[in-house]
N, C-alpha and C positions, 0 to 999 in steps of 0.2 A: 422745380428745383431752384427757381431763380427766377428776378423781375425780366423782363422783356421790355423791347423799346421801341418806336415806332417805327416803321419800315418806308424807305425813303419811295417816290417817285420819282418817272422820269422827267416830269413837269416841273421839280421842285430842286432837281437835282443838280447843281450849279456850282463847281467848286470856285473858289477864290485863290487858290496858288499856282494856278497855271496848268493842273492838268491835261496832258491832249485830250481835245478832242473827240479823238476815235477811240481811246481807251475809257473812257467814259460812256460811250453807245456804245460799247460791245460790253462792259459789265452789265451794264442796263438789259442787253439781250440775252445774256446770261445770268440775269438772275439775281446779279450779285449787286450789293445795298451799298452805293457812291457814296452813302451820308447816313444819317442815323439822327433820332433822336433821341439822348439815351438818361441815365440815372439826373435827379434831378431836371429833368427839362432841357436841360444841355444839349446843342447842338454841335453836333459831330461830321467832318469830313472825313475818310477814307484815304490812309497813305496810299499814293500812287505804287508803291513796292505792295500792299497789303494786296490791292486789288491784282497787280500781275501772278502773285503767287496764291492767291486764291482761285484764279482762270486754271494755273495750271496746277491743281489739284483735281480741279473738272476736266483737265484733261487740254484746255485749250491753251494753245501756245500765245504769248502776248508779250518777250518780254524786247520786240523791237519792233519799228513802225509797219515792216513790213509781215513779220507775223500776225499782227495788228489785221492789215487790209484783206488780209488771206481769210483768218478767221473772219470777219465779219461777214465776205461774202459767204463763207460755208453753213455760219447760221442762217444766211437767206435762202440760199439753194437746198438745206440738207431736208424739209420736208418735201420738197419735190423731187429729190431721188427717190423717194417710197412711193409704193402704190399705194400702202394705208398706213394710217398714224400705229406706234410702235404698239399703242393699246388704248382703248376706249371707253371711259367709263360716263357712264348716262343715268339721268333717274329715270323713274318709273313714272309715267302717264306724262314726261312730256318729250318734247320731238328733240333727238339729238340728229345733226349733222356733221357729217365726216367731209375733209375733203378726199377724192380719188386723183391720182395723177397717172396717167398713161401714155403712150404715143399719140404725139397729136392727130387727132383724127379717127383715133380706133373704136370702134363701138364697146360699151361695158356693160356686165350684169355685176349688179353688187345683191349678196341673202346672206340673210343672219338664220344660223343653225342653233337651236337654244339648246343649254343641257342636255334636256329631251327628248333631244334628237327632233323635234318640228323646225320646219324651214319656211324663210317669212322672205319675201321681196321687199327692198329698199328701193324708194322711190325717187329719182334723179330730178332736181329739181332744177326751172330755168335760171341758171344764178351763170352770169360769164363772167371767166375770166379769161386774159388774153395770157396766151401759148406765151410760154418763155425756153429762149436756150439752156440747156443745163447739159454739162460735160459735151456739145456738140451733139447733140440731138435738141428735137422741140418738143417740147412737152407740155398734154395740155391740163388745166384740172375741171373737177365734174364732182358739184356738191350732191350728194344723197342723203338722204332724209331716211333714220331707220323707224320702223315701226313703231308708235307711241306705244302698242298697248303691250309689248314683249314682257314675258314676266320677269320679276326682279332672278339675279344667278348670273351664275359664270356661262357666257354663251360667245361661236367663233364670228365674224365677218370674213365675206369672202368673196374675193374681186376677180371674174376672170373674163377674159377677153375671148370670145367665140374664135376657136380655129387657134391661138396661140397658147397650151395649155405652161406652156414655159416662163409666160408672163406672168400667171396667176397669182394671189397673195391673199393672206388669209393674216390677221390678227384677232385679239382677246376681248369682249364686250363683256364688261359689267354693267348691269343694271343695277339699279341700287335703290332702297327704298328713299321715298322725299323726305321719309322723317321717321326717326327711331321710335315706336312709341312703347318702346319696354315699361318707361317709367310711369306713362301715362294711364296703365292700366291701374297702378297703383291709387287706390283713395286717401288722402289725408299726409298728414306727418309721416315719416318712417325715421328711425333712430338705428344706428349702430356701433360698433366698438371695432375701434381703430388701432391694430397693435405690429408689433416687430416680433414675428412667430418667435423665431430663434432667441429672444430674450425669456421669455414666459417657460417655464420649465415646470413640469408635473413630475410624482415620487416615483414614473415610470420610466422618465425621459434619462437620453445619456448624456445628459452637459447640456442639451438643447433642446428647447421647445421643438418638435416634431408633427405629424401630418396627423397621429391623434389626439395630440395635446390640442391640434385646432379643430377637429371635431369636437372634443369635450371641452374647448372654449364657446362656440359654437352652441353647443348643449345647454350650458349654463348661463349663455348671454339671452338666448332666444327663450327656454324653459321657465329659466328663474326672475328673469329681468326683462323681459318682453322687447329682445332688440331685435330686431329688422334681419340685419345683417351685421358682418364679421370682415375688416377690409384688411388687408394683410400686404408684408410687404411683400415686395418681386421675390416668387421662389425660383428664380431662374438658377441654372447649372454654375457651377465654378467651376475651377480646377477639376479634373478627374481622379487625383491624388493630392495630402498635402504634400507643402502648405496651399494653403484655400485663401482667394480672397475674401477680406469681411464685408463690405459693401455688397446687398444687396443689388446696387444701384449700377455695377460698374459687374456684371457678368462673363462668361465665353461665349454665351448664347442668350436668348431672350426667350427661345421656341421651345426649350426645354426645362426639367426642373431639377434640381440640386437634391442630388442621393441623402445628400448629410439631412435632411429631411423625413426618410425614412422611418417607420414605426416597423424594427427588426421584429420585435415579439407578432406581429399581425400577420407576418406573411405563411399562408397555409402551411408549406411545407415546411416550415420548422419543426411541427408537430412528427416530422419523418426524419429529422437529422437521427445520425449514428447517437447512441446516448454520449459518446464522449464528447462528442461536437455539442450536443443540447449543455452539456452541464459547463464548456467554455461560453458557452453563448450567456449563461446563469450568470456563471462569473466576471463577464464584462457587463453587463449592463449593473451589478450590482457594485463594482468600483466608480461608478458613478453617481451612487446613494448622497455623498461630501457634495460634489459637486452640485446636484442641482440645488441645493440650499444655499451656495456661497454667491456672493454681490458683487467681487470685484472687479471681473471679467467672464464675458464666455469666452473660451476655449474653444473653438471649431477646430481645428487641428487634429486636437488629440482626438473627440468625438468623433473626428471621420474616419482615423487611420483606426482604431476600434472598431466601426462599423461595418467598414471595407471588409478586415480580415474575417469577418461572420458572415456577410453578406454573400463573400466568396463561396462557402462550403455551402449555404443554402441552394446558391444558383448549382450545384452539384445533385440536386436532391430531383430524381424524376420527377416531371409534372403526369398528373392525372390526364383524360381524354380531354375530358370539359376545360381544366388550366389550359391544356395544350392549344386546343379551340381557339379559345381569351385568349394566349398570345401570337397566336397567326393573325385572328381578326385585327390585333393591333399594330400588329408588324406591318401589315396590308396597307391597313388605313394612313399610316405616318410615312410610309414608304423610302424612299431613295432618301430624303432629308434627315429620317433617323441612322439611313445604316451608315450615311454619310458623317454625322456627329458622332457614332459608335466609333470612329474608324479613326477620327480626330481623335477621342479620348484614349484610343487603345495606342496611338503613336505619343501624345503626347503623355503617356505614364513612361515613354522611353526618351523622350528627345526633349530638349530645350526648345523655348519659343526661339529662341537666337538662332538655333542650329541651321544649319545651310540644306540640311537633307529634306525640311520640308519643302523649302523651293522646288530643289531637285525631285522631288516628287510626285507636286503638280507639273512640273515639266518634262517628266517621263513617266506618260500612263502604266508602261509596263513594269516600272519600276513600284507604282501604285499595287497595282495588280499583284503583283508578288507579295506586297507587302501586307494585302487583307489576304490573301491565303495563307500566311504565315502568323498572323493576328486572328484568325475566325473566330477562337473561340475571346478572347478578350471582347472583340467587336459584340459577339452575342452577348456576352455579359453585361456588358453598356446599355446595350437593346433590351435584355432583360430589366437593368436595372429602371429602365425611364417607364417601362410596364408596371414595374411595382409601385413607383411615383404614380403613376398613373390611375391607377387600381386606389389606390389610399388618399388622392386629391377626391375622387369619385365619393367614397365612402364620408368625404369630410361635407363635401356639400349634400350628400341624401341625409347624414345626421343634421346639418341644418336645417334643412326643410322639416324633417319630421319635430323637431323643435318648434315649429312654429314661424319659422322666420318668411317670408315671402320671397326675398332675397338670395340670403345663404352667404356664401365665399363673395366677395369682394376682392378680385384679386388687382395686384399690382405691374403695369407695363414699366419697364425702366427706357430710360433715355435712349440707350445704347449699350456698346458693347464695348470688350477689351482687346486693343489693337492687333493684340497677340494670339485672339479667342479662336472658337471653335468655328462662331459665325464669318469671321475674316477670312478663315481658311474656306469652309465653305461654299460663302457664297459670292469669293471673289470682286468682279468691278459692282457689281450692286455696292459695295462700300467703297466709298472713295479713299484714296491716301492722300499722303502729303499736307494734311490737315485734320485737326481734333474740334472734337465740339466742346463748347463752354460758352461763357455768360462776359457780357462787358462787367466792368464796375459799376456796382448797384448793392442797396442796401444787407445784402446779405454779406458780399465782400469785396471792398471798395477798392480793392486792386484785380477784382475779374478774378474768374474760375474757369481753370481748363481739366475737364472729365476726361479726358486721355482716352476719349473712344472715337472712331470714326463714324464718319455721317452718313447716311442713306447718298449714293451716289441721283442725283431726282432724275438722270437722263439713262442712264444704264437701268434703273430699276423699272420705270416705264420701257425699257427695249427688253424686259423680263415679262412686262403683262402685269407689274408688283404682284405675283406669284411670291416671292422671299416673303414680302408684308405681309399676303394675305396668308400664308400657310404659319406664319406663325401667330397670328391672331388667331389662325382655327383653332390651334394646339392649347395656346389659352385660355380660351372660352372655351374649350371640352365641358370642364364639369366646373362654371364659374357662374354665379347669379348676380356679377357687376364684375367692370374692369373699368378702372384708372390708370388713367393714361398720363404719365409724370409728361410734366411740360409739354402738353399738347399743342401750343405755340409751334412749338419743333415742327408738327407737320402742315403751318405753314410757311417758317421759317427758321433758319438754325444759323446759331452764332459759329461763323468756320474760324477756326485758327491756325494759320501755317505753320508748319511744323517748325518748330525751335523760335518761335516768336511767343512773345510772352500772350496773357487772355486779352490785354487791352488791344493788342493788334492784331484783331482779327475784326471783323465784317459781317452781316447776315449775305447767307442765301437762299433764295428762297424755292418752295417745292408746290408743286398742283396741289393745294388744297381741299380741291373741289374733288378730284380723284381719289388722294389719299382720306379723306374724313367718309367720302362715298363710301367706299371700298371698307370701313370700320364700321359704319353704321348698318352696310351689310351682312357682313359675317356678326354682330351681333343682333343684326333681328333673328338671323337663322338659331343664334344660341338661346336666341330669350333670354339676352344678359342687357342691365343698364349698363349704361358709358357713363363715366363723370371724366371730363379734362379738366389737368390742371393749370388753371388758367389765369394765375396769379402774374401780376406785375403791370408795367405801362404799356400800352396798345392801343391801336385804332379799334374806337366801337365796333367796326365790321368782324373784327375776329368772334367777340360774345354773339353778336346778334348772326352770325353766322351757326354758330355751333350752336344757340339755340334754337332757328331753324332746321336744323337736322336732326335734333331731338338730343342733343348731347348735355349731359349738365356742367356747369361750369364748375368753380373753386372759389369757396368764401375763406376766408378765415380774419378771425372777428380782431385778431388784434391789427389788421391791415387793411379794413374796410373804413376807410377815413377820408374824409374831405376838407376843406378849407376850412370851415365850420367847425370843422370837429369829427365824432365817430359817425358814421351811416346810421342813421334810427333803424331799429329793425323791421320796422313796416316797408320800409324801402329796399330789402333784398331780395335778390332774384326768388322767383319760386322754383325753376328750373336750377335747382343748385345745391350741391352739397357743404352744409354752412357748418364749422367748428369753430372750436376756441382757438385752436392751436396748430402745429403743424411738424412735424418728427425734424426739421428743421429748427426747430425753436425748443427753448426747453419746456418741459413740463409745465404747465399753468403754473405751479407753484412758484417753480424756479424763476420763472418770468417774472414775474410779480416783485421777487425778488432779486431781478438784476442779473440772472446769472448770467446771462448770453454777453452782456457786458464785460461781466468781470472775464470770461474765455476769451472771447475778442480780442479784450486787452492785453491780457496773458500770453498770446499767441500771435499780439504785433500785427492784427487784421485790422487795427482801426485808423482814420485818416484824421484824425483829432482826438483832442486829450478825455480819457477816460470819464472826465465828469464832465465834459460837454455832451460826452453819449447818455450821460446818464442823465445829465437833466433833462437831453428830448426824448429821452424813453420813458421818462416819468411823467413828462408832459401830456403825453400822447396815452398813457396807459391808466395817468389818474383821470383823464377824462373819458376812457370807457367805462371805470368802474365807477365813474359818477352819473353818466346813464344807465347802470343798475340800480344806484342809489335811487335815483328820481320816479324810478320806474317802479320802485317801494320791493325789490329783490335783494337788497344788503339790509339787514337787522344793524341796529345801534350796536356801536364796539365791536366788529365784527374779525373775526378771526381770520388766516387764508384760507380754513378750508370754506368755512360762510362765503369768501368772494368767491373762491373756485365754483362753487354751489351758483351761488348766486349768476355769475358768466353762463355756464351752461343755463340756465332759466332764460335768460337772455336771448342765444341764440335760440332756444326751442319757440321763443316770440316771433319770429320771423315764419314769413311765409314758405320758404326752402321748402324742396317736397325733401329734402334729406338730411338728418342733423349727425355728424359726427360724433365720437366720445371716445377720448384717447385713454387706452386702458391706463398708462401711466396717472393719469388724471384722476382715475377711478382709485386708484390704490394711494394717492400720494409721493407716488413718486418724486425727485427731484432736481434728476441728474438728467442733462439734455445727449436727447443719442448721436445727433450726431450735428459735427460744426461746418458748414461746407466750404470750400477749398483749403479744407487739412486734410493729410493722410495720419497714416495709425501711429509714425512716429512723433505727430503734433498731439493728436487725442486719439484718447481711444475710441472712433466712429464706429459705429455698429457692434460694439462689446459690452452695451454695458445689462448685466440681467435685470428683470424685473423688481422692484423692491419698494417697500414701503417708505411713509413717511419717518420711520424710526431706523431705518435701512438694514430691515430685517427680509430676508427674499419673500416673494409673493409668490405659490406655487397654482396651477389649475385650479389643484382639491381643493383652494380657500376661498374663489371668486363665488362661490356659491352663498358662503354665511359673511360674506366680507362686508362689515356695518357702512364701512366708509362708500364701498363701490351702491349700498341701497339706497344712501343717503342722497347719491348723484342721481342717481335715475330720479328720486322722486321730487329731488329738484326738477327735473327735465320733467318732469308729466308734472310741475305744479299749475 
């Protein structure tokens, strides 16, 4: 979503206006970034106020000397109040060690119980440490070595002390593979097409690209055009009624998908509505006919609140044995985490985010209680509805594969969530308050970007086992053949913002990397999906060469791959990488080329200098990529935009990438950027704008098939 900057140490970390002391070693142990090195190169210290209300968003008290002293020693003490760390994650084939802490002097058995039920001895290894006081007891600790060759999975640790069964303790062991090799099995190039579902509208869709407009995108990219795969934006949930947010990017949940997705006509038992009910069903999806032709905006609103009211009288219509089946097995499998989002959705169709009764409602179970008996069937219908999501993500990726694709769906992780969402209610301190995540000033918006969602809380989510994390990566990789991970930066550090303080005054914090990438790399080897993070902006080498030690691919994009010199030759890009022209960020190729990001910028008062100083280093920088197409003999004399556009993709398919991108807009002519980041929809209209050509006439599914312009790109790409 945005550049990143390099993450301070505690060796380097030195401020110069008089900071205490101890307020400085206790951000340090918590996590949090004293200093920064951020946009342009620029060296950044951290308000001493930034850093105290960033502590207490964590939860830690800092904002006098004596909170100060307290905290510090509780960071030192609070692993030795535990018998074992909150959760443990390890690779596969090498030795992970835990510490144990018990009464000094008690003898200990530590065994790992795998999934499958087999139990393994941990081996105590001679490592002393000396006994310390803690709360007035002594306490000593006892390193154990778990078994190298445990298989990768979710499996328990378990410490108990012979004779005191009250001491015992038991935490979560992830194994995790040392390296994703999803992509690996792959031979050669692979190409795919990169779109914003909900723009792309087919003569069946109701205002909105839908779950089989991207099968029969899917169909037509793989079939006719020989692409790979199909990478789509976050179909995560919105709203449960309008109004809906438009941003993909800013959801209620991440774990679930957005009904307004739905392909009505597909689901069985339509074929059983009452006839009066079939022939309203006719007639709304045929008041839609106008609309999916029109360019100036989507409409999600109306196309839900139409959806909804049909969707209702379906979920009415008995299921068969076998349906019946299919939805118990699902309801099974997604368990307590969906009927607990059903339950959200079915309150929030009644209550305001603001409303005081949801507090009160986590705070009186039996107040809860009453309220899903009073709700069952709403709830069920929620549950029903993320089945039939469910059910039509399934059928989009078996259509891809049997296309031919290797791939398939590509699906998209967003950042986070909305403060107000489904996931905050649910999964409580896993999300931190008191603070939003967002981006310092950096070339996208030079006064900093605040996404108005809270951040994985990194010490509550570890006292969870990241259960939150990993169950919803399951939910997404269900029927996914790739997932992109927006701003994978994020999970090793994240830009926090205190609440009511603008984006430049916030600070990183940072998160177990090692655990959190673990724990992704694992749940998708089980899926047999590739990972791509996106890994754009300024960072210490260790973050790439990290992720591509685990087998994750990184994030090119060709008009940001630039050095002192000039553009990166394309012999010199990653092979582990997903390399494109462009980025749903930026406009369209075309647009680009011609400035538009500029001229919006401008317009909307995001730039920190005058208009044509932007434009002449944008044109400095952009006419020297298309002069390494020039040189490279890929631009023809006189060449037109779409020859350059042509030409760029030629370009990046030079490079070694095992993955080349191609943004359907790109393909069609497009020329309208979708969206501008840190504006909301009364700035621009982000995430509304439909599909359309160079002539800005709509682009519908049924066209991509004979579309001369979208053949002409591929075979640039395979020149």
């Amino acid at each position: 979503m945005s550049n990143d900057a390099q993450p301070d140490t505690p060796e380097t970390a030195s401020h110069s206006d008089g900071v205490p002391g101890p307020l400085l070693e206790l951000a340090h142990r918590c996590g949090v970034a004293t200093e920064y090195i951020g946009w342009g190169e620029k060296h950044y210290e951290v308000a001493p106020d930034t850093l105290r209300k960033v502590l207490g968003a964590l939860g830690v008290a800092a904002d006098t000397d004596e909170e100060i002293a307290v905290a510090l020693v509780d960071r030192e003490l609070d692993p030795w109040r535990r018998r074992l760390p909150p959760v443990v994650v390890g690779v596969a084939g090498t030795e992970t060690r835990i510490p144990v802490h018990v009464p000094h002097g008690e003898p200990l058995r530590v065994t790992v119980v795998t999934e499958n039920g087999d139990e393994a001895d941990a081996t105590q290894l001679n490592v002393w440490v000396d006994p310390r006081e803690v709360d007035g007891a002594l306490v000593g600790e006892a390193t154990f070595a778990l078994p190298a060759d445990l298989p990768t999975g979710w499996h328990v640790i378990r410490a108990e002390i012979p004779g005191r069964p009250e001491l015992d303790a038991e935490c979560d062991l992830a194994v995790t593979p040392a390296r994703l090799d999803t992509v690996e099995r792959l031979s050669g190039q692979r190409w795919g097409l990169a779109t914003q579902l909900y723009s792309i509208r087919s003569r069946r869709s109701w205002g909105v690209g839908d779950l089989q407009d991207l099968a029969d995108i899917a169909t037509v990219a793989g079939a006719h055009h020989g692409a790979d795969f199909v990478q789509v934006n976050p179909l995560h949930a919105a709203q449960p009624r309008p109004p809906v947010e438009s941003s993909p990017y800013l959801p209620t949940t991440r774990r679930f998908v957005n009904p307004l997705y739905i392909r009505v006509e597909d689901i069985p038992e339509v074929a059983h509505l009452p006839t009066a009910d079939y022939r309203s069903l006719r007639k709304s999806a045929h008041r839609f006919d106008r609309a999916n032709v029109k360019t100036d905006r989507i409409r999600r609103n109306r196309s839900y609140r139409e959806k909804l009211s049909v969707l209702e009288k379906i979920f009415g219509v008995p299921l068969s044995p076998t349906r019946q089946v299919a939805l118990d097995d699902y309801l099974t499998r997604e368990g307590d985490g969906l009927v607990e989002f059903a339950t959200w959705c079915a309150l929030a169709e009644r209550l305001e985010p603001e409303d005081a009764q949801w507090q009160d409602l986590l705070a009186h179970p039996d107040q809860l209680g009453a309220a899903r008996v009073e709700l069952a069937d709403r709830i069920s219908f929620h549950c029903w509805l993320q089945w039939i999501c469910d059910q039509q993500l399934e059928a989009a990726q078996r259509a891809a594969l049997d296309a031919g694709m290797d791939i398939g769906i590509m699906h998209d992780l967003a950042v986070g969530v909305q403060r107000t969402g489904a996931d905050v209610w649910t999964l409580g301190d896993a999300l931190a308050t008191g603070a939003t995540v967002g981006a310092p000033p950096d070339g996208f918006n030079q006064q900093g970007q605040d996404w108005s969602q809270p951040p994985w809380h990194p010490w509550h989510l570890a006292e969870r086992g990241y259960r939150p994390y990993r169950d919803m990566l399951r939910t997404v990789l269900r029927h996914a053949g790739g997932l992109r991970i927006d701003h994978i930066l994020g999970l090793f550090r994240l830009w926090w913002i205190p609440e009511g303080e603008s984006a430049a005054a916030g600070t990183y914090v940072r998160y177990d990397h090692e655990a959190l990438i673990g724990i992704l790399v694992l749940e998708a080897e089980r899926a047999g999906a590739v990972v791509v993070g996106e890994d754009l902006g300024v960072f210490e080498p260790i973050v790439q060469e990290y992720l591509t030690s685990r087998g994750v691919l990184g994030t090119s994009i060709l008009w940001f791959e630039q050095t002192p010199d000039g553009p990166v030759p394309p012999d010199d890009y990653r092979r582990l990488c997903l390399t494109s022209v462009n980025t749903h960020d930026l406009p369209p190729t075309a647009g680009y080329l011609a400035g538009e990001h500029i001229r919006v910028r401008s317009e909307l008062g995001l730039l920190t200098r005058s208009e044509e100083e932007e434009r002449l280093a944008d044109a400095e920088e952009r006419d020297a990529v298309v002069a390494l197409a020039t040189q490279r003999g890929l631009v023809p004399d006189d060449p037109s935009s779409e020859d350059i556009v042509d030409a760029l993709h030629a370009l990046v398919a030079e490079t070694p990438s095992a993955l080349i991108g191609v943004a359907l807009v790109d393909a069609v002519g497009e020329y309208r950027i979708q969206n501008q980041p840190g504006t909301d929809s009364s700035q621009y209209p982000n995430w509304q704008i439909p599909l359309a050509d160079d002539h800005g006439a709509a682009v519908l599914v049924e066209d991509l098939a004979d579309n001369e312009r979208f053949a002409r790109l591929v075979a640039a790409l395979n020149r």
